[in-house]
N, C-alpha and C positions, 0 to 999 in steps of 0.2 A: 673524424667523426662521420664524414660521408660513407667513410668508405666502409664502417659496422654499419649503419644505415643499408648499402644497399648488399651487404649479405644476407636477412632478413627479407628481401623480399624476394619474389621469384622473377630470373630470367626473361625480359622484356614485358612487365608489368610498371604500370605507372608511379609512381611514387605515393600515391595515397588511395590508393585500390582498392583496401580491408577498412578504407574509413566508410564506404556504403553501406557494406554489410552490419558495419558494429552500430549505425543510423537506423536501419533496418530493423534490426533486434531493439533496438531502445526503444522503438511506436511501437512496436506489439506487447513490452513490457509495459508503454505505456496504456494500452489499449486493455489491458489486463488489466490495470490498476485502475482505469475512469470504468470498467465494465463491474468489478465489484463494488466500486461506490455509486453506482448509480444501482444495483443489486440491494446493497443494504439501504438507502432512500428507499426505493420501491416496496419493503420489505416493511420498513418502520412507518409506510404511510397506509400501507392497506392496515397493520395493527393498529393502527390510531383511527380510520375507519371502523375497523371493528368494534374496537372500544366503543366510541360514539355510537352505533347504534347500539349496543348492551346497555350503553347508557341511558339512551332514550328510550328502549323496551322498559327497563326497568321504571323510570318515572314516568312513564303514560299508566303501567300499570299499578302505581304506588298513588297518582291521581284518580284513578279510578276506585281504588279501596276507598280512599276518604270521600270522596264525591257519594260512596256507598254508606259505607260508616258515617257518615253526617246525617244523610236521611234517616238511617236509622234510629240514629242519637232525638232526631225532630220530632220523629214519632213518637218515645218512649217520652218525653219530654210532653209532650203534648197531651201525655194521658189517654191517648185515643185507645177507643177497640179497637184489637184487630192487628195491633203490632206485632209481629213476628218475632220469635227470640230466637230462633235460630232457623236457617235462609239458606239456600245455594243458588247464586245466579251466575252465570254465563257472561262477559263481555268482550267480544272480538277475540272469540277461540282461549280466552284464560275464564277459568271456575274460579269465581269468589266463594266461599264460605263465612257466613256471618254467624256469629253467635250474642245473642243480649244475654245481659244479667239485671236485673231490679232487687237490690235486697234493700231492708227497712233499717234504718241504725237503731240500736236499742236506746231507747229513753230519749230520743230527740224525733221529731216531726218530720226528718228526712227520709229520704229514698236514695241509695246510692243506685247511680244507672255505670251498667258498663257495656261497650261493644266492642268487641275483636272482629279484624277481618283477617281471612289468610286465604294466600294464595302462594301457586308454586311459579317461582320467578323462571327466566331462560338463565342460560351460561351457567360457567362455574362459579363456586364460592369464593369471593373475593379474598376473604380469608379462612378461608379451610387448612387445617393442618394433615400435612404425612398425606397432600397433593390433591387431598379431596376424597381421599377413601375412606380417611374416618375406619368408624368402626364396624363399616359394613365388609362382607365377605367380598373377594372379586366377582365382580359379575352382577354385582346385586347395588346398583348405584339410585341413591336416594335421590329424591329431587327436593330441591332446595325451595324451603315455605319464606314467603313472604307476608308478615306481618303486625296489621297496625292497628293499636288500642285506644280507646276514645273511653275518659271518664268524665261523670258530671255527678250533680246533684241537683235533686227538684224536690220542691215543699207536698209531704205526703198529705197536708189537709187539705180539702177541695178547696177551690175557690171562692163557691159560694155560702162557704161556712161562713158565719158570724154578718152575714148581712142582714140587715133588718128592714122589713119595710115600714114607712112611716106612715 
C-alpha cells in the first residue's frame, strides 16, 4: 500500500501536501456559504423594516381619519350650524376628504347621520390582483383610497319640544 501511496504524489513532496490546498478551498466554500446567509438575514430584516414602517404609515393615518370622522360625527350629532357635509383637509402632507349625510327615516323621529373619510394610503395593495395593475393601462397607476365610515342616529325632535313651563 505504500508503495501506490507514493505514486500519486510528486517526486520529493511530503506526504500530505494537497491536504493544504483541499483546507484551503473548503474556508472559501465556507466563506461563500456564512457570506450568503448573512445576505439573506440582511435582506429579510431590512423587508421587515420596511413592512413596519408601511405599517405605521398606514395607522397614523387610519388615526387620523377617525380622530377626523368623530368630530365630524360630534358636530352633526350636536345639531349645530355650520357643520360641514363635505370637507377636505390636509394632515402631515396626506389630504383627507370628508363627506356627511343626514337623511330623515320615514315615519320615525330619526335622522340617520353618516361620515366617510378617504384618503390615498402609501405602498402597494396588500391585496391587489394580476401584481397591482388591475384594470388600469401601464403607465397609468392608480393610487390606492383609504377609507373609513362612521354611522349613527340622533332624535330629529328638538329638545326643547314638549317642555312646559310651570
Amino acid at each position: 500500500m505504500k508503495a501506490a501511496s507514493a505514486k500519486c504524489r510528486a517526486p520529493g513532496q511530503p506526504p500530505h501536501a494537497n491536504s493544504g490546498r483541499t483546507a484551503q478551498g473548503m474556508a472559501l466554500i465556507e466563506a461563500l456559504v456564512a457570506s450568503a446567509v448573512l445576505g439573506i438575514g440582511l435582506a429579510a430584516a431590512t423587508r421587515l423594516t420596511l413592512h413596519s414602517l408601511l405599517t405605521a404609515s398606514e395607522t397614523r393615518q387610519h388615526t387620523v381619519a377617525l380622530a377626523l370622522a368623530l368630530d365630524a360625527m360630534d358636530c352633526l350629532q350636536s345639531s349645530r350650524s355650520g357643520c360641514s357635509l363635505q370637507a377636505s383637509t390636509t394632515v402631515q402632507g396626506t389630504t383627507y376628504r370628508m363627506q356627511s349625510q343626514v337623511q330623515t327615516r320615514p315615519g320615525l323621529a330619526l335622522e340617520d347621520l353618516q361620515v366617510r373619510v378617504q384618503w390615498p394610503t402609501v405602498g402597494p395593495a396588500l391585496g391587489a390582483t394580476g401584481g397591482g395593475f388591475g384594470g388600469n393601462s401601464p403607465g397609468q397607476a392608480q393610487p390606492r383610497m383609504g377609507e373609513l365610515t362612521l354611522h349613527s342616529s340622533r332624535d330629529a325632535v328638538p329638545a326643547w319640544l314638549g317642555v312646559s313651563l310651570p
